[in-house]
C-alpha positions as CSV (number, residue, x, y, z in Angstrom):
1,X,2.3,-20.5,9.3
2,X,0.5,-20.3,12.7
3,X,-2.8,-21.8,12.8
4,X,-4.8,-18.9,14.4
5,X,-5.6,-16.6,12.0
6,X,-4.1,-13.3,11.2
7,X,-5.9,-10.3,12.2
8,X,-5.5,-6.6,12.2
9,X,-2.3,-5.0,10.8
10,X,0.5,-8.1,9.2
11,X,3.7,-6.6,8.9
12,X,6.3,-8.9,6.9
13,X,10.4,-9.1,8.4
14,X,13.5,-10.2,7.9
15,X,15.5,-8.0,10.1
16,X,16.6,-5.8,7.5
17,X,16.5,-1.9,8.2
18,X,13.8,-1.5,5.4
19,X,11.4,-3.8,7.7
20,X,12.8,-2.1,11.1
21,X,10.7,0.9,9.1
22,X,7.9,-0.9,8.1
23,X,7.2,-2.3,11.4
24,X,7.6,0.7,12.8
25,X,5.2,2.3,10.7
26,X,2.4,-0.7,10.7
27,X,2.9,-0.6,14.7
28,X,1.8,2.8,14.4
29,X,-1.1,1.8,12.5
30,X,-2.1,-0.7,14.6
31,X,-2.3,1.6,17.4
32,X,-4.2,3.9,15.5
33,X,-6.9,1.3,14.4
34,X,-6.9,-0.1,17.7
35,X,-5.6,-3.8,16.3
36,X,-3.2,-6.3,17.1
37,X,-0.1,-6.1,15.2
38,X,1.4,-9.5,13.6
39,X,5.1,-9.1,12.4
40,X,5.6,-12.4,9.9
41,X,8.8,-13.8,9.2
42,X,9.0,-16.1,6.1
43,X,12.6,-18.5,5.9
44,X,13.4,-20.6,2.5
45,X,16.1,-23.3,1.9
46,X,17.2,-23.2,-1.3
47,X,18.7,-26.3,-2.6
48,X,22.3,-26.2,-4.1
49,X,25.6,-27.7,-3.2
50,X,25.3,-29.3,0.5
51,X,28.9,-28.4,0.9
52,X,28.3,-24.9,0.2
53,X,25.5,-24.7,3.2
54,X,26.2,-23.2,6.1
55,X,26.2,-25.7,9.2
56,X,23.7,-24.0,11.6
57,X,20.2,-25.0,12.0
58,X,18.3,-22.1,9.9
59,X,15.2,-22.5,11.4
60,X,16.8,-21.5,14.9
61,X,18.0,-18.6,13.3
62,X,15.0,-17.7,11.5
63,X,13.0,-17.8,14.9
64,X,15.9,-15.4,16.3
65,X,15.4,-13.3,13.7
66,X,11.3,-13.1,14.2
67,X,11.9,-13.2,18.0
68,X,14.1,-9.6,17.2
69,X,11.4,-8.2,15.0
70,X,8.6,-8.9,18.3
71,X,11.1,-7.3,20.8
72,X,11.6,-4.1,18.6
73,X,7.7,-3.3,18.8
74,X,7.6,-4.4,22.6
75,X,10.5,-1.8,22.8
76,X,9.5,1.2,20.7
77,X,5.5,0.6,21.0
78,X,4.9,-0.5,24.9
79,X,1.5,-1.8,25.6
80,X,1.1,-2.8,21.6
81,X,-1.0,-6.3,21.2
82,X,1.7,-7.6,19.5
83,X,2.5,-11.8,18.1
84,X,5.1,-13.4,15.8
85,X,4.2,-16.0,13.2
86,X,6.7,-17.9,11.5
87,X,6.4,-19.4,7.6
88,X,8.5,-21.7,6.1
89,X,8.5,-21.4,2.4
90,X,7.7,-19.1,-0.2
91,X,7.5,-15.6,1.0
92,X,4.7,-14.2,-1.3
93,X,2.7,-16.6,-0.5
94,X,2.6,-17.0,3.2
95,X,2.1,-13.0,2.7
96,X,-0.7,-13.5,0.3
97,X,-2.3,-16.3,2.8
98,X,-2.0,-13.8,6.1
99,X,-3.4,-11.4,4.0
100,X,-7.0,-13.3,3.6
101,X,-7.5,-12.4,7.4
102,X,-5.6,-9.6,8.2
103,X,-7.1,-6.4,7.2
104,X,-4.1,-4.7,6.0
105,X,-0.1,-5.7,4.9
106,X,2.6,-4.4,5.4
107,X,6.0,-4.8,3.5
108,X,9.5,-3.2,3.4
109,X,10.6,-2.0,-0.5
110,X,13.6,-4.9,-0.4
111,X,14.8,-7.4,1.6
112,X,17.7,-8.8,2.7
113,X,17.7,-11.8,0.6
114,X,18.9,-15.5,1.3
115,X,17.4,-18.0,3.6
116,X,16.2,-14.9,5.7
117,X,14.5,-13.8,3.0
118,X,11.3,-11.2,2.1
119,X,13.0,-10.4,-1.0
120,X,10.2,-7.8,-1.9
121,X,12.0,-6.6,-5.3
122,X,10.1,-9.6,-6.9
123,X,8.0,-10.5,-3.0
124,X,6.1,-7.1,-3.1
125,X,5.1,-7.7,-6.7
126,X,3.4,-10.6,-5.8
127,X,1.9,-9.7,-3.0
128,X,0.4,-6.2,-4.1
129,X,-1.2,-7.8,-6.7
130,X,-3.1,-11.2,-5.4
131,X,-3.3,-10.0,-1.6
132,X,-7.1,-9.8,-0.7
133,X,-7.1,-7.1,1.6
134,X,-4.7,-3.4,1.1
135,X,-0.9,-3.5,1.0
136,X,1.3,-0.7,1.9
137,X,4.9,-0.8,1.1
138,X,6.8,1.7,3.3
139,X,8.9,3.8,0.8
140,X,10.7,7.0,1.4
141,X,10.2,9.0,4.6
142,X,7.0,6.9,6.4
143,X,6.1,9.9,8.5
144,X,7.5,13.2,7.2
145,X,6.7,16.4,9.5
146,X,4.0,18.5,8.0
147,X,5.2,22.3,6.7
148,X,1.3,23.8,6.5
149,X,-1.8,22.3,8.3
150,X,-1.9,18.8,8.5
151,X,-0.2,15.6,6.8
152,X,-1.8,14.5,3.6
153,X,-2.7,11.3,2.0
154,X,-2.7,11.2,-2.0
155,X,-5.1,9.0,-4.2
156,X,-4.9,8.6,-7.3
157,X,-8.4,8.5,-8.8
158,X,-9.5,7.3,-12.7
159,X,-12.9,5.8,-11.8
160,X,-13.0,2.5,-11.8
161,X,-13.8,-0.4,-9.1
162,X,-10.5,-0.1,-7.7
163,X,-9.8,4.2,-7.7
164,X,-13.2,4.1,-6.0
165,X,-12.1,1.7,-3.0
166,X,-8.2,3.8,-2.9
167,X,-10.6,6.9,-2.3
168,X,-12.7,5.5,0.4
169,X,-9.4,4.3,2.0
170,X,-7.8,7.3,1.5
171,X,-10.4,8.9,3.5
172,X,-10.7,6.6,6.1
173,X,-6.6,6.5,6.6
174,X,-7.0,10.6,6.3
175,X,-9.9,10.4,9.3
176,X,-7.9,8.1,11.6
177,X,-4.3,10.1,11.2
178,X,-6.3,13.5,11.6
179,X,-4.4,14.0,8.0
180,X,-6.4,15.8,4.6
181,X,-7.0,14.2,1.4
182,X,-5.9,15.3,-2.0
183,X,-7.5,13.6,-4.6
184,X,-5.5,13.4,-7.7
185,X,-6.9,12.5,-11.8
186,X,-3.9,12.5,-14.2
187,X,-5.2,13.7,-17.2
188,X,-3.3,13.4,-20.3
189,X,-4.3,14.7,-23.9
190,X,-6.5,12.6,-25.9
191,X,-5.3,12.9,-29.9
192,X,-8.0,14.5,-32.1
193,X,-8.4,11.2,-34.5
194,X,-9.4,9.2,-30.9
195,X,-12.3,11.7,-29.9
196,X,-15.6,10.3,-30.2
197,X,-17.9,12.2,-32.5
198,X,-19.7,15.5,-30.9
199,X,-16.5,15.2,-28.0
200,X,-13.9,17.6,-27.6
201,X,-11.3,17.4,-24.8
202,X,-12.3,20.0,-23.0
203,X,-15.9,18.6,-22.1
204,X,-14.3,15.3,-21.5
205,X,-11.9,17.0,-19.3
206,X,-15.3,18.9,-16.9
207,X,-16.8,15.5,-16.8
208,X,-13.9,13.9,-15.3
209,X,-14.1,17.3,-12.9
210,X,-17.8,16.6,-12.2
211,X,-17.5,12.7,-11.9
212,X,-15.0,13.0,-9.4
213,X,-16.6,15.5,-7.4
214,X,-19.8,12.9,-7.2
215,X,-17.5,10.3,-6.2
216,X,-16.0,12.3,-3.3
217,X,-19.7,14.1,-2.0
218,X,-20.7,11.0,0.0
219,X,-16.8,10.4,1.3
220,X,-17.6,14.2,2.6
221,X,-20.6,13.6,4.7
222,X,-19.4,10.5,6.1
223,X,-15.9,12.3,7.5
224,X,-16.9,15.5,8.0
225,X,-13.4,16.3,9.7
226,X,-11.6,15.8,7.0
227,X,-9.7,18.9,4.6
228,X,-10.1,17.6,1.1
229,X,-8.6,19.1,-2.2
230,X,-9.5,17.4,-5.7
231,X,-7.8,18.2,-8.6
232,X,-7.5,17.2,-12.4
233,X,-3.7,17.6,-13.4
234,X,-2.6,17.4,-17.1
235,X,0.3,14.8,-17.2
236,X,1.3,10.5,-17.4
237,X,-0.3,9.1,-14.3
238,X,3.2,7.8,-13.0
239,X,4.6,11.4,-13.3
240,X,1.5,13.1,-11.7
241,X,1.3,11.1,-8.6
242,X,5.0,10.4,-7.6
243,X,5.3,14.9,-8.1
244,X,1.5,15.2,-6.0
245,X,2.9,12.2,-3.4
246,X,5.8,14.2,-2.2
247,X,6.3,14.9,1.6
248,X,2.7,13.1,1.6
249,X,2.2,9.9,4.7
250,X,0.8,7.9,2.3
251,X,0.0,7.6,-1.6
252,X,-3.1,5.0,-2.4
253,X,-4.1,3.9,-5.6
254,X,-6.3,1.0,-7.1
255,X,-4.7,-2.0,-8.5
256,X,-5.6,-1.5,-12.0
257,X,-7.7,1.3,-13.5
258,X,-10.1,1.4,-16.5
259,X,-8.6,4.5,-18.2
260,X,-11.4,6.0,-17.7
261,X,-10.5,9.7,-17.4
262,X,-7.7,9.3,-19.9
263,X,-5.3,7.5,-17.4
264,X,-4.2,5.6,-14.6
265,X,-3.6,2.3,-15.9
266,X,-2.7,0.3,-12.2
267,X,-1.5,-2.3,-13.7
268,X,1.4,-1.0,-14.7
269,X,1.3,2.5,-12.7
270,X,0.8,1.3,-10.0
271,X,3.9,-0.9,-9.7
272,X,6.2,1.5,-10.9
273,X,5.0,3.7,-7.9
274,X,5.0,0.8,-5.5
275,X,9.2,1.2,-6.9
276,X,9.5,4.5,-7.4
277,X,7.3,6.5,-5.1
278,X,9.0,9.2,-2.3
279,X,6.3,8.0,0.4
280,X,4.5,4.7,1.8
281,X,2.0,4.0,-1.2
282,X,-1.0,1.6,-0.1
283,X,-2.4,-0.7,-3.2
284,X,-5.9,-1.2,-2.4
285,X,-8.2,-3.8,-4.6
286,X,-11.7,-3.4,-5.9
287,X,-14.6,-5.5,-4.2
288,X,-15.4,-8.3,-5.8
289,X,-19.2,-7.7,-6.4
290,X,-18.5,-4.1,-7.6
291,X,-19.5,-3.4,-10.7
292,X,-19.0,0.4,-11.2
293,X,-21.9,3.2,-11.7
């Protein structure tokens, strides 16, 4: 990897058509943050039978391949601050490494595979859930055309460390795209026999209601501009988001959740939307000195 460090929006490629999109989308980004854009090719040699290796000189091809990725933003985003960095070896973690600088990643659903290789099936794992700063793999439609109002941006909330930062960035990615935010809790039924004593579900379920309106009332002041809608919807967490994320820009969610309104465990919900999602969903991590309310 390049010596300079990375800076504004990293895009990983490999030439693929999934990482055509996700540049496409993190030069957009870039743009709209006002920061250079990086694309990030990563190249592996696996060892196995010399015969069985092809006889051209992979890291030529490997810079072709970056050199492709550069000239598709120079063509399709003129007057983009734009540089290639090229990795040799494993592609999580030159992701991971760009990530400690850059202050957001983006990554393609798949790649291609081989010695080219971002092969985010297993890559994206990684990467969403060591990166330092917020990942967005670009699923589904990036960009879909809005049918009332303005675009939205989904978060899933629970309130923990990690919801808490997904909301603030949800706003923020909601006051820079001119888009709304709708702020989703998936609520799902809490068995009599695991009720504390004096509880019943129903005030659980108005102090989710009221928690999450507190959490949002300071994101309010500070974007005024922005259309918000909160809601507590009765359902599994993975159900509830991938149904509220459709025809959204962008779903965000926290990198693991406390449970704390009877859901969203990120862990495990969260990578099965990073998969499964129908839009770009953005994993954002907690800070590391926050300790909750």
């Amino acid at each position: 990897m390049s010596a300079e460090p990375v800076t504004g929006v990293a895009v990983g490629y490999d030439g693929s058509r999934e990482a055509i999109r996700a540049v496409d989308w993190a030069a957009a980004e870039a743009r709209a943050r006002g920061t250079p854009l990086t694309v990030v090719h990563v190249w592996e040699i696996y060892i196995g039978n010399p015969v069985a290796m092809p006889m051209v000189d992979l890291g030529e091809v490997a810079q072709q391949t970056l050199d492709g990725g550069v000239a598709h933003v120079h063509k399709t985003a003129p007057g983009l601050e734009v540089r290639g960095v090229l990795g040799r070896g494993q592609a999580a973690a030159a992701l991971i490494d760009a990530g400690r600088t850059a202050d957001l990643l983006v990554l393609g659903p798949r790649g291609i595979g081989g010695f080219a290789g971002l092969v985010l099936g297993s890559v994206s794992a990684q990467v969403v859930a060591h990166a330092s700063c917020p990942v967005v793999i670009v699923r589904g439609d990036p960009e879909p055309p809005p049918e009332d109002g303005p675009g939205r941006v989904v978060v899933g909330v629970d309130g923990s460390p990690a919801s808490r930062a997904a909301l603030a960035a949800a706003f923020a990615e909601a006051g820079l795209h001119g888009l709304s935010v709708h702020a989703v809790v998936a609520w799902e039924s809490v068995p009599v026999d695991d009720l504390p004593p004096l509880a019943d579900e129903a005030g659980m379920r108005q102090a989710a209601e009221a928690r999450l309106a507190r959490m949002m009332d300071a994101l309010r002041d500070s974007h005024p501009g922005v259309e918000v809608r909160a809601e507590v919807v009765h359902g599994a967490p993975r159900e509830v988001l991938t149904q509220a994320a459709d025809g959204a820009r962008l779903l965000v969610v926290g990198s693991r959740g406390l449970g704390g309104f009877r859901g969203l465990m990120l862990g495990s919900v969260g990578q099965a939307l990073v998969q499964h999602a129908p839009c770009p969903v953005a994993v954002v991590h907690a800070p590391d000195d926050d300790t909750g309310d």
